[in-house]
C-alpha positions in Angstrom: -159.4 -15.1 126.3 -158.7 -16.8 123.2 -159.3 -21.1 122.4 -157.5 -23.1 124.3 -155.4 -25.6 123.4 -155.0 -28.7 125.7 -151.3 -30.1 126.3 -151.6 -34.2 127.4 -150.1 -34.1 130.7 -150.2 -30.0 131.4 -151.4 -27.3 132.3 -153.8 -25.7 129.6 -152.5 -23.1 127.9 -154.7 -20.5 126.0 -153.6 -20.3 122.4 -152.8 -16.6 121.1 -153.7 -14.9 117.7 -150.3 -16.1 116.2 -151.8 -20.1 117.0 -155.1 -19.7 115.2 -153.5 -18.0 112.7 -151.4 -20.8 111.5 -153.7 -22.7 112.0 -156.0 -21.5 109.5 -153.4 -20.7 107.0 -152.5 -24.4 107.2 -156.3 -25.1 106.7 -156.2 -23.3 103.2 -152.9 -24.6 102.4 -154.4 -28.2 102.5 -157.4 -27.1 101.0 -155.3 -25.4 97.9 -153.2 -28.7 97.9 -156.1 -31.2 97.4 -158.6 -29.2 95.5 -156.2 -27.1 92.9 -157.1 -25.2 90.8 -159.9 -23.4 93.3 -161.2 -20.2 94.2 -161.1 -17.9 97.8 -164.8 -18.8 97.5 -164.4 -22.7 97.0 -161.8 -22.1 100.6 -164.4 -20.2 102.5 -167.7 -22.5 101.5 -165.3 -25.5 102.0 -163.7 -24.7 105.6 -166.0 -22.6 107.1 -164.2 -19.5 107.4 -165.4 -16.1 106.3 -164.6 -14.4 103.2 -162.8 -11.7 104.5 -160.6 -14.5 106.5 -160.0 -16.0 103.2 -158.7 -13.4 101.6 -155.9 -12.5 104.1 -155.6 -16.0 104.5 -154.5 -16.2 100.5 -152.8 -12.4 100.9 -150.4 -14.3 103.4 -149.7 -17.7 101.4 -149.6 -15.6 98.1 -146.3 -13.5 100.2 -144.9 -16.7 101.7 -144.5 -18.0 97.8 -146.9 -21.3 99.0 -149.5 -20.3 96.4 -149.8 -18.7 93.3 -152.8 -16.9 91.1 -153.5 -18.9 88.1 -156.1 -16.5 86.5 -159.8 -16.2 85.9 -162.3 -19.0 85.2 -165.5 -18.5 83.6 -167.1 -21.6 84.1 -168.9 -20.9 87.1 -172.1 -19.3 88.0 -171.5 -15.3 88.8 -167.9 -13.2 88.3 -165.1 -15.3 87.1 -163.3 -16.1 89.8 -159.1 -16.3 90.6 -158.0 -19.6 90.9 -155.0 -20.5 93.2 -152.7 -23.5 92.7 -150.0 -24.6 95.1 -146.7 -22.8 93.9 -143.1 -24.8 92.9 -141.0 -22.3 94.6 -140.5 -24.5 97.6 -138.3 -28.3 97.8 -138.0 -30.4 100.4 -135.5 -33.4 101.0 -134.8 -36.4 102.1 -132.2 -38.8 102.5 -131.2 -42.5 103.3 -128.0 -44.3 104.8 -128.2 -48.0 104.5 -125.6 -50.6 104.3 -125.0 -50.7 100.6 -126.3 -47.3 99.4 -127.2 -43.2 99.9 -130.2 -42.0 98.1 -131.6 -38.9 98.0 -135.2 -37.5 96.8 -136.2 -33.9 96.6 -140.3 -33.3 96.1 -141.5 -30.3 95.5 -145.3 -28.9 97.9 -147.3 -30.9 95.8 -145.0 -34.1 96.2 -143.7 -34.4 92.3 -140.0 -35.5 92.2 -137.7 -33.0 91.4 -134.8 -35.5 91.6 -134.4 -38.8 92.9 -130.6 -40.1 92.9 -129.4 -44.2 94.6 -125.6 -44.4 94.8 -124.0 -47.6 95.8 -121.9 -47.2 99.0 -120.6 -49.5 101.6 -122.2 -48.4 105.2 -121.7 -51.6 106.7 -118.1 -51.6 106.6 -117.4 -47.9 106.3 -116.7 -45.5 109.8 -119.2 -43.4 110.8 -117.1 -40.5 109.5 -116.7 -41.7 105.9 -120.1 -42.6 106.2 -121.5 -38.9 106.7 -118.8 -37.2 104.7 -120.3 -39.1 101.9 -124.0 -38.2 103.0 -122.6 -34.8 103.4 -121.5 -34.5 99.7 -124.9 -36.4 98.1 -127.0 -34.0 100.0 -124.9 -30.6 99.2 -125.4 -32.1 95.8 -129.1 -31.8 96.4 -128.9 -29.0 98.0 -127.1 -27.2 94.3 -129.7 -28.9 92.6 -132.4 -27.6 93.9 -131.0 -23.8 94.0 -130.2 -24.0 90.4 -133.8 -24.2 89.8 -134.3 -21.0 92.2 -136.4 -23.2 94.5 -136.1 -22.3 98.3 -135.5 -25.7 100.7 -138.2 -26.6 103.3 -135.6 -28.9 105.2 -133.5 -32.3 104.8 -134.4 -35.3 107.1 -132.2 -38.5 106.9 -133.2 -41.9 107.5 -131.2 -44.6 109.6 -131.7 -48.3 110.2 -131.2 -48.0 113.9 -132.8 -46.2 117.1 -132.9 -42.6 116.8 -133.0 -39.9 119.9 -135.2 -37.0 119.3 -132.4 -34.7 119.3 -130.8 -36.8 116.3 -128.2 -38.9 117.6 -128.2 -42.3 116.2 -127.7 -44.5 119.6 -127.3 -48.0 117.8 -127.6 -49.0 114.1 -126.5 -52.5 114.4 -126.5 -53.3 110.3 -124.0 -50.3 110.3 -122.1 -50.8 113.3 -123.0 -46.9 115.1 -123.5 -46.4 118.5 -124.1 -43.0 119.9 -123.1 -41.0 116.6 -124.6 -37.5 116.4 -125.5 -37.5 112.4 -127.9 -34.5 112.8 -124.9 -32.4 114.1 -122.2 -33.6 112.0 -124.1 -33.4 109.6 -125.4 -29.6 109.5 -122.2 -28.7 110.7 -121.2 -30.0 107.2 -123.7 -28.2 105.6 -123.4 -24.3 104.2 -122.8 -22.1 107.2 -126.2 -20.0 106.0 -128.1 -22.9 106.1 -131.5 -22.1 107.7 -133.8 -24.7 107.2 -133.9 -27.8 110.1 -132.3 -30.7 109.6 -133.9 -33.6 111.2 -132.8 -37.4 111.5 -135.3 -40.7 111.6 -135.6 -44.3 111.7 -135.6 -45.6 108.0 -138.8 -47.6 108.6 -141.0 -44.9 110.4 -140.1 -42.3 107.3 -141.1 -45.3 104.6 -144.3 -46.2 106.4 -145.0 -41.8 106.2 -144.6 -41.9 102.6 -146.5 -45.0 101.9 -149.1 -43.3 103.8 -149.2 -40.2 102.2 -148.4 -41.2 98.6 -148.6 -45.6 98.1 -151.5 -47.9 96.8 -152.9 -47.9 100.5 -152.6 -44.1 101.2 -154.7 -42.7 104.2 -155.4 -45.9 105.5 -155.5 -45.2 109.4 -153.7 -48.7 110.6 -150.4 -49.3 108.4 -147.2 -51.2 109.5 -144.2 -51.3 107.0 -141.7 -53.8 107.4 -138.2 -52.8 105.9 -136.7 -55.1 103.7 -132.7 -54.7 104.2 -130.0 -56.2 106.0 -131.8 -55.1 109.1 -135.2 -55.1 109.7 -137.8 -52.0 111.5 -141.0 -51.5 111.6 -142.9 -48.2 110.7 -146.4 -48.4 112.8 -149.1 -45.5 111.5 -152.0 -45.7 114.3 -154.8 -43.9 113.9 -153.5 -41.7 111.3 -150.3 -40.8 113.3 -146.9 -42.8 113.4 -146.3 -44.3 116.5 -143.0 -43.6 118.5 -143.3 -44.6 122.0 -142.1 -42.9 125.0 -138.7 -41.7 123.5 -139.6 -42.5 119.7 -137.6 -45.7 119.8 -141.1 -47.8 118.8 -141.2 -50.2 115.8 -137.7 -52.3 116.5 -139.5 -55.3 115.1 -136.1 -56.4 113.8 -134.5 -57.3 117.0 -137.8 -59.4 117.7 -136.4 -63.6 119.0 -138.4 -65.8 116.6 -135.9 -69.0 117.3 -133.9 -69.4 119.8 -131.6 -71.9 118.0 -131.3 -69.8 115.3 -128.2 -67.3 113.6 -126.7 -64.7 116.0 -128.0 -61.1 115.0 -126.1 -58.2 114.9 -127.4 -56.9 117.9 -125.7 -59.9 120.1 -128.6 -62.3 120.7 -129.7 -65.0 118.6 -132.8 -66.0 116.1 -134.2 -62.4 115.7 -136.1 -61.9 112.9 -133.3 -59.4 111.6 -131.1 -62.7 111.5 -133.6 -64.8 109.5 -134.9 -62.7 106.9 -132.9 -59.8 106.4 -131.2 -59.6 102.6 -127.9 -61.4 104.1 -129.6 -63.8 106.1 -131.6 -65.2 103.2 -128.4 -65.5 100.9 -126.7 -67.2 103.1 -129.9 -69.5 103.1 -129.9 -69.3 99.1 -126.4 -69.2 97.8 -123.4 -69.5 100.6 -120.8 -68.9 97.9 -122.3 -65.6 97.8 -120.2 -65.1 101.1 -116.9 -66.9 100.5 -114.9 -63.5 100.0 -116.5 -61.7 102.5 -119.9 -59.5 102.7 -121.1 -58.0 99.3 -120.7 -54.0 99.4 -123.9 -54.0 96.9 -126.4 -56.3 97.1 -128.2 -55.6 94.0 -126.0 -58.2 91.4 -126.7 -60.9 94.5 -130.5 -60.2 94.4 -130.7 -59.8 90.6 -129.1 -63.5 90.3 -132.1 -64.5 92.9 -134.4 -63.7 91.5 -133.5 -65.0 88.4 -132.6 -68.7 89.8 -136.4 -67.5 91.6 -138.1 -67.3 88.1 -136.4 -70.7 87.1 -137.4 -72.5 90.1 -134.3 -73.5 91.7 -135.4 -75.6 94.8 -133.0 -74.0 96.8 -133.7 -70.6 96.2 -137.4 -71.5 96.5 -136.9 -73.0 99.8 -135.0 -70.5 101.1 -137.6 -67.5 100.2 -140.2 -69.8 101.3 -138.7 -70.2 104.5 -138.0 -66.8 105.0 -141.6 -65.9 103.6 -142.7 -67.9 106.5 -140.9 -65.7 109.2 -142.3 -62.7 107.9 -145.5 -64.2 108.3 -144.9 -65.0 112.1 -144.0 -61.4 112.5 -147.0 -60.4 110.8 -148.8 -62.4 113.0 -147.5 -60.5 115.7 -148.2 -56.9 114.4 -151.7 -58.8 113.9 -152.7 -59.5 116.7 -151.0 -56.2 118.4 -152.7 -53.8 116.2 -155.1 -55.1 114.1 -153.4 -52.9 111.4 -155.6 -52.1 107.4 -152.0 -53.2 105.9 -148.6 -54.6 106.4 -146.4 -54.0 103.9 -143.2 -55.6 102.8 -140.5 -53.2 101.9 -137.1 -52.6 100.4 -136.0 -55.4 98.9 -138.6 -58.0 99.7 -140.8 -55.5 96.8 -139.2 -57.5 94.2 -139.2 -60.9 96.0 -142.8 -60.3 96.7 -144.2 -63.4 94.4 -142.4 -66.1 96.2 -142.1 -64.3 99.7 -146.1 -63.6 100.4 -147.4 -66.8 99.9 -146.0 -68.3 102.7 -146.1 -65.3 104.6 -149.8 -64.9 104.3 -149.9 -68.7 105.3 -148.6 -68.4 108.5 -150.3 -64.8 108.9 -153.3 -66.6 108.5 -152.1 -69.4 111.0 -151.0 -66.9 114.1 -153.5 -64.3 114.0 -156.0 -64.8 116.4 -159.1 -63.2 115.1 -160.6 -64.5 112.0 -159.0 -63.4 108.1 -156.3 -61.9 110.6 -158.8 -59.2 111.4 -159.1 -57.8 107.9 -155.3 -57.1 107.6 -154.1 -57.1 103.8 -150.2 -58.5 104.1 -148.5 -56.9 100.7 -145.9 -55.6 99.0 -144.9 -51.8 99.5 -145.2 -49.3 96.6 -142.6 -47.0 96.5 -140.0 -49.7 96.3 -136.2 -48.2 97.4 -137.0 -44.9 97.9 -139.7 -45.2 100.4 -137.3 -43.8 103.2 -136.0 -40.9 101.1 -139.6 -40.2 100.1 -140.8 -40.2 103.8 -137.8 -37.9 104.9 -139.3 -35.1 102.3 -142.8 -36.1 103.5 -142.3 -35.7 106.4 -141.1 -31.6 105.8 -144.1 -31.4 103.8 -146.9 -32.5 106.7 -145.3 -30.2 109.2 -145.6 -27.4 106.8 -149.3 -28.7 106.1 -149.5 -28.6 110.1 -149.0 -25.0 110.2 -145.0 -24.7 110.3 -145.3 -22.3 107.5 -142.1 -20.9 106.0 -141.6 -16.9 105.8 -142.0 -14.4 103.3 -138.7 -13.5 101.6 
């Protein structure tokens, strides 16, 4: 009988050839990925495995198109050895609906950018429908894109402010007004009827906290939460090197956490959440109400441009208001703080750019309500990957369960 592998909560199940298999070919893979340009040698002393492994190992990735042969190096004692490299044949995407823009990001196996498009668009007012047609269109866009350059697709994932099912059906988005809207069906419905890669939906914030994870200032740090920084607000928890979901993946709804009771109503129905005090509306209501007069902007770049300029003059308004909203984000901290005694919390989206007036008074009161001392190491900065973050993670996220051992076939 063969290893075994242990299920939580079932019975063991003894893991066949095909299991250790891809296994070990994801073992290379990440090797090949971190140590480029190496040798079947350099994979054999590094993981363990023997030579003759290795070299079927390589046979296989070499057929799948993961790597490729670079040629000979000399600069090493014995035979000149062939060096591998990952290979660009592969893409993987990801996309964002929020409630003023689509963006998309494609990244090839080694994470570069292949294309990374933002286009403004009006999800908070639009209908679910004209919401995904649009989506549809961005990512079939992609999609051309990425054929042109003869590159086969890994997968799409899309990211959503709201509470995503596992099978993809958005139950509530609040900043976008969706209940129970199915975007991973209507969606690859929409796509080409040959499609044959997954398509996969996620909460916006658990996808930004995988890329900053994988690719941001603070990459591989174990404890992570990443606070989005749009109309709504989620949280994207990495524990222990793994995002935390919760029993039906609905974890992280920071957002929708009461702060005040006397405070705004939130979109979800109840009042002072700390969506409704610090989310981009909610603090320029508190900065500039004229903003408002003629209804909710359908782009809130111009509105936060003009911020932060009145910001960089010292307006005591604007001050006050990203103070006081700097301070809510600080109680919240407090809370992930003393929760999870997290490495990092990061401030996302749009609070990148408002960072310089926004931490200060969030560290303040991060320092105030965490209950061990120096908030028990927890750094409280901005995110890195500034608006793409979500896009970023949906690609990431293709790209770790390849390096998990979902492996693509040979063509």
């Amino acid at each position: 009988m063969g290893p075994t592998l242990i299920t939580p909560l079932s019975t063991p199940q003894p893991a066949d050839f095909a299991d250790v298999r891809a296994t070990n070919l994801a073992v290379a893979l990440r090797y090949v990925r971190a140590h480029a340009p190496c040798s079947r040698a350099d994979i054999a002393a590094a993981t363990g495995l023997n030579k003759a492994t290795v070299s079927s190992l390589v046979t296989d990735l070499l057929e799948r198109r993961l790597v490729t042969e670079t040629g000979l190096t000399e600069h090493r004692i014995g035979r000149p050895a062939t060096m591998l490299m990952l290979d660009n044949t592969y893409a993987a995407v990801g996309l964002e609906v929020n409630t003023d823009h689509l963006t998309a990001v494609a990244l090839d196996l080694a994470g570069e950018r292949l294309l990374s498009w933002r286009r403004s668009f009006p999800g908070a007012t639009a209908t679910p429908g004209k919401t995904i047609s649009a989506l549809t269109a961005l990512a079939r866009r992609a999609l051309n894109r990425v054929a042109a350059e003869d590159r086969r697709l890994l997968g799409v994932t899309v990211g959503v402010p709201g509470l995503v099912e596992p099978d993809g059906v958005v139950s509530v988005a609040p900043s976008l007004g969706w209940r129970d809207v199915d975007l991973r069906g209507q969606l690859a419905r929409s796509l080409p009827t040959d499609t044959t890669f997954p398509v996969s939906v996620d909460n916006d914030a658990n996808l930004a906290a995988t890329a900053e994870y994988r690719w941001g200032d603070h990459a591989g740090a174990g404890h992570l939460a990443y606070l989005t920084g749009q109309t709504g607000i989620g949280a994207g928890i990495i524990v222990d090197g793994q995002l935390l979901r919760g029993a039906r993946g609905l974890a992280g709804e920071l957002g929708h956490l009461p702060l005040d009771p006397a405070g705004p109503v939130c979109g979800c129905g109840r009042r002072g959440c700390l969506e409704a005090l610090t989310g981009v509306g909610a603090l320029l209501r508190r900065a500039d109400p004229e903003s408002f007069i003629d209804g909710v902007p359908s782009d809130w770049e111009p509105e936060l441009t003009e911020l932060i300029r009145r910001a960089k003059a010292e307006e005591k308004e604007v001050t006050a208001a990203l103070t006081e909203v700097g301070g809510w984000l600080g109680h919240a901290a407090g809370v992930l703080a003393n929760l999870l005694n997290p490495e990092v919390i990061m401030l996302g989206g749009y609070f990148v750019p408002l960072a310089p007036w926004l931490l200060p008074a969030a560290r303040a009161q991060l320092a105030l309500r965490a209950l061990a001392p120096d908030a028990g190491g927890a750094q409280l900065v901005a995110g890195t990957l500034g608006h793409d973050a979500t896009a970023i993670g949906g690609a990431a996220k293709i790209l770790a369960a390849v390096d998990a051992g979902h492996l693509p076939t040979a063509e």
